[in-house]
C-alpha atoms as one frame of an Amber mdcrd trajectory, in Angstrom:
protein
  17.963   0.879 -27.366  20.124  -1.020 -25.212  18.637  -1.713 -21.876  19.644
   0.172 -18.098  18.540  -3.558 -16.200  21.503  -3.548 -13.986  21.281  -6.676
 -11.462  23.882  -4.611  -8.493  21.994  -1.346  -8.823  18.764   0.002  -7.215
  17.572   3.288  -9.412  15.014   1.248 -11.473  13.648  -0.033  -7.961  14.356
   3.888  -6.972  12.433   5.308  -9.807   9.434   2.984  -9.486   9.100   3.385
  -5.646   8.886   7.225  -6.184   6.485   6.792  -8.989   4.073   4.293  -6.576
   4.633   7.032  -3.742   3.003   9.863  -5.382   0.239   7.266  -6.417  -0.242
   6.674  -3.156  -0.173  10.278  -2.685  -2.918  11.022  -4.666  -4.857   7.852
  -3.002  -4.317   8.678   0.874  -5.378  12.503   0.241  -8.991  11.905   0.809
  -8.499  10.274   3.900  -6.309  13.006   5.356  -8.911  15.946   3.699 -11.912
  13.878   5.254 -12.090  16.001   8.375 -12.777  18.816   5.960 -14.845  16.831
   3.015 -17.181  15.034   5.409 -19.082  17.930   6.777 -19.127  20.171   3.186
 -20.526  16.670   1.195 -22.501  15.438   4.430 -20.882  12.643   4.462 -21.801
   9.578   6.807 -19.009   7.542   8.394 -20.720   4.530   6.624 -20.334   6.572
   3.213 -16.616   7.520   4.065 -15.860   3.754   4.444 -17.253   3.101   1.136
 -15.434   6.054  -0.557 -11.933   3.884   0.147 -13.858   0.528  -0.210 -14.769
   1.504  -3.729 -11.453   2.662  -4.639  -9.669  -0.804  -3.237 -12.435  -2.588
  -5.133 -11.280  -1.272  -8.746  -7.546  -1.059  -7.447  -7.785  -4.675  -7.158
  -9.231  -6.050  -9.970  -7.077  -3.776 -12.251  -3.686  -5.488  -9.897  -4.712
  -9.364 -11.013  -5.995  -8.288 -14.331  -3.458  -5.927 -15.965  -0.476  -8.064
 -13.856  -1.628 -11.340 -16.112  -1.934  -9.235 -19.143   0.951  -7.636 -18.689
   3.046 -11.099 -18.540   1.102 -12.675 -21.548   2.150  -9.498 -23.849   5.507
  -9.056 -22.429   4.836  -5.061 -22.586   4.978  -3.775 -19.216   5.975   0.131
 -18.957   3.451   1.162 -21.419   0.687   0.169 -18.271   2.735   1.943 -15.488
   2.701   5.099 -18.222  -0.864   5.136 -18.648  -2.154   4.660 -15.246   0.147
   7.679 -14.117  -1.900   9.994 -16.687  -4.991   8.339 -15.492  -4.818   8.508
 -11.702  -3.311  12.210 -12.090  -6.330  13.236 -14.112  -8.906  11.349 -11.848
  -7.161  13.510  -8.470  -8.075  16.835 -10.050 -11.769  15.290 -10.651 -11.687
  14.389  -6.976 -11.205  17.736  -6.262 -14.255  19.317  -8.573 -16.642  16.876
  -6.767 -20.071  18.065  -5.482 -21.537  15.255  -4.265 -20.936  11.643  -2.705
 -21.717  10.106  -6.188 -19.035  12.233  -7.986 -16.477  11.662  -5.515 -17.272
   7.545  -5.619 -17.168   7.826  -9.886 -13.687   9.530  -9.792 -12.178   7.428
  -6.200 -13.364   3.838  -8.689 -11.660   4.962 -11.720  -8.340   6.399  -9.527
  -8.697   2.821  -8.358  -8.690   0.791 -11.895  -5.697   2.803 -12.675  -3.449
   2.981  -9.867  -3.955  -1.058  -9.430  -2.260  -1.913 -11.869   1.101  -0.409
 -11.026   2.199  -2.148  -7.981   2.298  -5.664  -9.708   3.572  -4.419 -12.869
   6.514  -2.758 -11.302   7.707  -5.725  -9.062   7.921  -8.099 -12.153  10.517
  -4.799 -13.223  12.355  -5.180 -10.275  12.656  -9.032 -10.153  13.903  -9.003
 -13.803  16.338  -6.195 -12.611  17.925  -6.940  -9.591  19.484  -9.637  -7.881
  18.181 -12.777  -5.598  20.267 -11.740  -3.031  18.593  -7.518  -2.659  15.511
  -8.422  -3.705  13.950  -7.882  -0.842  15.475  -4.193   0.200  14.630  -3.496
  -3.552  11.369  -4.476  -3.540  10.727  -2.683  -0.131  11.968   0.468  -2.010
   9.722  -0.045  -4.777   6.081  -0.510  -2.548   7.162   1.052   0.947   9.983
   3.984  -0.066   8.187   6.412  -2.235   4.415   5.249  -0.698   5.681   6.165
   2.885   7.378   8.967   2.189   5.071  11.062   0.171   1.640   8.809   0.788
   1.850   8.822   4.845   4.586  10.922   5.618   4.434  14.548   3.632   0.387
  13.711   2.451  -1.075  14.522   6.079   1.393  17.149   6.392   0.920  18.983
   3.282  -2.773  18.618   2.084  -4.084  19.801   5.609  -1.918  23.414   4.858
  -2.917  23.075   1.155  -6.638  22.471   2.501  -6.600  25.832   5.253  -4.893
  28.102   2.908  -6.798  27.475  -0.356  -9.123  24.805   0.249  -9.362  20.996
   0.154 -10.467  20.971  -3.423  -7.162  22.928  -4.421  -5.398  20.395  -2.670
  -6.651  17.546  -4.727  -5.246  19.466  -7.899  -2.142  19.677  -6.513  -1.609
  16.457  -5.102  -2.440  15.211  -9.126   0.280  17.256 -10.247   3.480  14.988
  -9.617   1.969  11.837 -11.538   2.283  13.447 -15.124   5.751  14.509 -14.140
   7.156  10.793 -12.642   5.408   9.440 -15.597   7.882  11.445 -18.239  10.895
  10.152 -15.867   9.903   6.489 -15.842   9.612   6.810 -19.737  12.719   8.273
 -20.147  14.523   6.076 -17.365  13.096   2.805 -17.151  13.525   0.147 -20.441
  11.569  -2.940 -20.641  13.087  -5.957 -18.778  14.723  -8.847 -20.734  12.587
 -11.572 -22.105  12.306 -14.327 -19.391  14.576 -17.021 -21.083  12.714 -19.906
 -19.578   9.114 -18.454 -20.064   8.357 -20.982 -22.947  10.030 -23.855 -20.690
   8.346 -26.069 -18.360   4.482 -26.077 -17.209   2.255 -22.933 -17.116   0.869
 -22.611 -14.131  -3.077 -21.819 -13.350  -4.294 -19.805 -10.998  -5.309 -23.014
  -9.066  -1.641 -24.056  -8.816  -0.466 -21.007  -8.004  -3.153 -20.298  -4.909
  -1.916 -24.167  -3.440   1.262 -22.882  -2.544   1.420 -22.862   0.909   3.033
 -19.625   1.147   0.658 -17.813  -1.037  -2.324 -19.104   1.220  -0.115 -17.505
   4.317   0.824 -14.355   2.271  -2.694 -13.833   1.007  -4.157 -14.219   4.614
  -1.791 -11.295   5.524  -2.791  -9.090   2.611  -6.739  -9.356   3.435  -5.340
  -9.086   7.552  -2.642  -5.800   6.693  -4.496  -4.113   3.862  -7.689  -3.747
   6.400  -5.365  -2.317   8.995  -3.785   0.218   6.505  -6.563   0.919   5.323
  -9.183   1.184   8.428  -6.174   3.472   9.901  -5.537   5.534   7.218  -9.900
   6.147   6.842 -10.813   6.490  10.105  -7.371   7.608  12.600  -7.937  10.664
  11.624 -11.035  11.344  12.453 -10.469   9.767  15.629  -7.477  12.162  16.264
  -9.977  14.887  15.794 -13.404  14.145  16.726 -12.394  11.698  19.806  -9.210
  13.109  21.409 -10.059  17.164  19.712  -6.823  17.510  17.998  -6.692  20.406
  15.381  -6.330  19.526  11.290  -2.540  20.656  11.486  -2.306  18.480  14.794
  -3.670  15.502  13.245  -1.658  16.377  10.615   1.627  15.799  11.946   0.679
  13.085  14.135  -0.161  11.115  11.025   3.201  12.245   9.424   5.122  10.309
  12.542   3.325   7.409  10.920   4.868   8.776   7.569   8.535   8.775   9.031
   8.031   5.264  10.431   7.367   3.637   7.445   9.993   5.849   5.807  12.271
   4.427   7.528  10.866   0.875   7.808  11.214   0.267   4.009  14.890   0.644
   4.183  15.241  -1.119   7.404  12.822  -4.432   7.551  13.292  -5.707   4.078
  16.962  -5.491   4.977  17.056  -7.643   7.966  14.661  -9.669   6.272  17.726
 -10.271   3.843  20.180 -10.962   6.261  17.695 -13.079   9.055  14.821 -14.306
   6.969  11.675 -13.582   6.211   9.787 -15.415   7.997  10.743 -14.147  11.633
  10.625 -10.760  10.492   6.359 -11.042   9.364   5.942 -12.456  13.292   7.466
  -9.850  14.955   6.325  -6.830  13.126   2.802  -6.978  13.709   2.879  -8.048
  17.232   4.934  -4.314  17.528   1.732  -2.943  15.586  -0.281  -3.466  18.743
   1.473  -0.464  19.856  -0.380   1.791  17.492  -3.896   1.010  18.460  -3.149
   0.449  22.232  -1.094   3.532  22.206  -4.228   5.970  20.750  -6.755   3.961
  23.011  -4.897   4.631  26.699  -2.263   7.678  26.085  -3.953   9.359  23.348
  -3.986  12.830  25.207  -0.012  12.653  25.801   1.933  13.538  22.975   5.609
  12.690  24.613   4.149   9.027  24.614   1.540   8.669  21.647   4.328   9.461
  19.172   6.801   6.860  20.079   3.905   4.392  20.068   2.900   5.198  16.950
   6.154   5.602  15.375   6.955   2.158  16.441   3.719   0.644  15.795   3.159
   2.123  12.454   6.271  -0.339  11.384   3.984  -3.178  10.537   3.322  -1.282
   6.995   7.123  -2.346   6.309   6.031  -5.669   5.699   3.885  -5.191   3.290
   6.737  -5.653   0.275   7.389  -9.118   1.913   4.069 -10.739   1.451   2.959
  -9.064  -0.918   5.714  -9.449  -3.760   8.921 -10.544  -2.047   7.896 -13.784
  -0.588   5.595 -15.266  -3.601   8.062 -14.161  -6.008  10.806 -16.672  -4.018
   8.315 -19.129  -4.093   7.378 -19.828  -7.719   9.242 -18.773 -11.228   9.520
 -15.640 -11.158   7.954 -15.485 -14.756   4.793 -15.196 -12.542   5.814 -12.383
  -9.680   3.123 -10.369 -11.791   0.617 -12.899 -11.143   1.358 -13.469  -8.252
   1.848 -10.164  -7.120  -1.557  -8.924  -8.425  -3.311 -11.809  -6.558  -2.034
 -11.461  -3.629  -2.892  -7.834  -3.776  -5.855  -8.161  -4.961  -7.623 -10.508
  -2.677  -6.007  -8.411  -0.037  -7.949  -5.561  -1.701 -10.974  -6.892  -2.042
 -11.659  -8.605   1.405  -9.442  -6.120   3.259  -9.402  -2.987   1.515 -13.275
  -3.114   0.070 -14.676  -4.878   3.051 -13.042  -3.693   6.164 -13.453   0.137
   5.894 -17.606   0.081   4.899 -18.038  -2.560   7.730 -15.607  -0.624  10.417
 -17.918   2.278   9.222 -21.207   0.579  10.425 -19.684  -0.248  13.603 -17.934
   3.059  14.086 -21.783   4.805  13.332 -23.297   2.155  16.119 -20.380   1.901
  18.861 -18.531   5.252  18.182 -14.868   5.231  16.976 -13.038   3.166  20.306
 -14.392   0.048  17.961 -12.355   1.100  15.288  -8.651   0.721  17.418  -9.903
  -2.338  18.835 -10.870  -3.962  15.878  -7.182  -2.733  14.231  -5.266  -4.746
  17.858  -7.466  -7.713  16.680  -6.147  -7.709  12.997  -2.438  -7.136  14.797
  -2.830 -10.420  16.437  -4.458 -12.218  13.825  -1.531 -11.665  11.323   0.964
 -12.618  14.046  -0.314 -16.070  13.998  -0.617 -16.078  10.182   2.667 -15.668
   9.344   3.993 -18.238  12.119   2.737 -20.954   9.210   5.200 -18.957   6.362
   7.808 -21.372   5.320  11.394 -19.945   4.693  12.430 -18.145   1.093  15.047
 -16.272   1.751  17.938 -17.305  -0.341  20.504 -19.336   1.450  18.098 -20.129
   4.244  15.004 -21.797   2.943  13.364 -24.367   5.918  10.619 -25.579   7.070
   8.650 -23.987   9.659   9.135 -25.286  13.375
C-alpha cells in the first residue's frame, strides 16, 4: 500500500492529536468526577493523589519501554491500535469500580496503555513532516486533541454526564470514542518510511542520550510541568469546590476556560516557537503560569477576573510539545525521537506525575488545600529558570545560550 507520509501536510499530526485527546479524555475524567467519587468510595485526599500517581507510574514506564521497542521493530501503529482498545476498555472498568482498590487496578492498567502512545506518535510525525513545522505539528499532535477534549469539553461534559445519570455512566461514555479513533488511525495512518540512516553511524545508549545538555534541561521541565498538570488537574477542582463553594457545573466550566486556553495554545506557542525559537518561548510561558495559582489564591471569588487569569495562566501546558518531543527530537537523530520522547516523558512521569500528586495530597490533608496553589507558583518559577539553560534548536537559529 503506498504510503499517505506527506512532509507539507498536517492530517497525520491531525489524526494522532485527536486520537491522544480522547486518551487524555478518558485519563482527566476522574479528576473532574472526583468531587462526586470521593465521598461515594470514601476517598482520602492522600488516596486521590495516589489514584493519578498510580496511573502516571504505569503511563511512564509503558512511554520509555514500548517507545524503544517500537524503534528496534520498526512497527509502530500496531502499539497506538492496541492501547486505544485497551485504555477504552479499562474507562468502562473505571466506571464499575466499588472500591479504592478497583479503581487503582483499572487507573494502572489505563496507565500501561495510554503511555505508550504519546512517544510512538511523535516518531510518526517526525518521519512525516517537515524540519521547518515540526514544532506546530507536534504541538497538534500532544496539545490539540488533549486540550480540546481532555481539559476543555472533559470538565464540561462528564460533570452533566455525572448529574443526569451518574459518574459511573460517565466513565462508559467517556471510553466510547477510543474504539472509534482507533478504526480511523488504522484506516488513515500508514507506517512511516524506514529511517535511511538507521543502520549508519553509532547507536546511541541511554547514557549518551541523557548527556545531552538539552535533554537534562527538557527532562527537568517534564518532572517541573507534569507535577503542575497534574497537581492542577487532581486537586483544582476540589479546591474550586470545597475552598471557594463553587457548584460541580461551576467548577465545571471554570476548568473548561483552562480547556480553551490550551486549545488555543497548541496552535499558537509551537508556532512562534517556529518563527522566534524555542528557547525564549519555554522562559516566558511559565513565568505567565504564575497567573493561574496567584489568580485562584487572591481573586478566587470574582469570576470577571479569575477567568482571564486562568485562561492566561493555563498557557504554560502549550509547552509541553516543546520539551517533551520537539526540542530532543532537534537535538539528536531523529531515529531516536521515540527514545527520546518516552524518556523524557517518562521521568517526567515518574518524579512529577507519580510523586507530586500523593505528596501534594499529604500536605493538602495537613495544611488544607492553599498549599496546593502555592506549591504549583513554586513549580512556575522553578521551570522558568530551567529552561533559561536550553540551548537553541530551532532550525535556522541554533546558538548558544547567553
Amino acid at each position: 500500500m503506498a504510503s499517505r507520509t506527506d512532509h507539507g501536510s498536517l492530517l497525520t499530526p491531525l489524526i494522532l492529536g485527536l486520537n491522544f485527546g480522547i486518551l487524555f479524555f478518558d485519563r482527566n475524567a476522574l479528576n473532574f468526577l472526583m468531587p462526586s467519587i470521593q465521598p461515594e468510595l470514601g476517598l482520602s485526599f492522600t488516596q486521590v493523589g495516589l489514584l493519578s500517581s498510580g496511573l502516571a507510574l504505569t503511563w511512564a514506564a509503558s512511554g520509555f519501554i514500548i517507545g524503544r521497542i517500537s524503534e528496534r521493530t520498526g512497527r509502530k501503529k500496531v502499539f497506538i491500535l492496541a492501547a486505544g482498545v485497551i485504555f477504552s476498555l479499562c474507562s468502562f472498568l473505571s466506571g464499575l469500580a466499588e472500591s479504592f482498590g478497583v479503581m487503582l487496578f483499572s487507573r494502572l492498567l489505563m496507565g500501561a496503555a495510554e503511555g505508550m502512545v504519546l512517544p510512538v506518535s511523535h516518531a510518526i510525525v517526525a518521519a512525516s513532516v517537515s524540519a521547518e513545522r515540526r514544532g506546530l505539528a507536534m504541538g497538534i499532535t500532544q496539545n490539540l486533541g488533549s486540550c480540546f477534549f481532555g481539559a476543555l469539553l472533559a470538565p464540561i461534559l462528564l460533570p452533566m454526564f455525572a448529574a443526569a445519570f451518574g459518574w459511573r455512566h460517565a466513565f462508559f461514555i467517556a471510553g466510547v470514542p477510543g474504539l472509534i479513533l482507533a478504526a480511523v488511525i488504522w484506516k488513515m495512518v500508514d507506517e512511516p518510511a524506514p529511517d535511511a540512516d538507521a543502520g549508519h553511524g553509532e547507536r546511541l545508549g541511554i547514557a549518551r542520550i541523557m548527556a545531552n545538555r538539552n535533554m537534562q534541561v527538557c527532562t527537568a521541565l517534564a518532572v517541573l510541568m507534569v507535577s503542575y498538570l497534574v497537581i492542577t488537574n487532581t486537586f483544582l477542582p476540589l479546591y474550586f469546590s470545597q475552598t471557594l463553594g463553587y457548584s460541580t457545573q461551576q467548577t465545571g466550566w471554570l476548568m473548561g476556560v483552562l480547556g480553551v486556553s490550551a486549545t488555543l495554545g497548541s496552535f499558537a506557542i509551537p508556532t512562534l516557537s517556529d518563527r522566534i525559537g524555542r528557547r525564549p518561548v519555554m522562559i516566558a510561558i511559565p513565568l505567565i503560569g504564575l497567573l493561574l495559582p496567584i489568580g485562584t489564591l487572591y481573586v478566587g471569588a470574582k469570576l470577571l477576573v479569575l477567568v482571564p487569569m486562568l485562561f492566561l495562566g493555563w498557557g504554560i501546558n502549550s509547552i509541553f510539545s516543546l520539551f517533551m518531543a520537539t526540542v530532543p527530537s532537534e537535538s539528536l537523530p531523529i531515529r531516536y525521537v521515540a527514545t527520546a520522547s518516552g524518556l523524557v516523558m517518562g521521568i517526567g512521569e515518574i518524579l512529577g506525575g507519580v510523586c507530586s500528586p500523593f505528596l501534594t495530597g499529604l500536605v493538602a490533608d495537613r495544611a488544607g488545600l492553599d498549599a496546593v496553589l502555592w506549591i504549583l507558583a513554586g513549580l512556575s518559577l522553578s521551570a522558568m529558570v530551567v529552561a533559561s539553560f536550553l540551548i537553541e534548536t530551532r532550525p535556522g537559529r541554533r546558538a548558544q545560550p547567553a
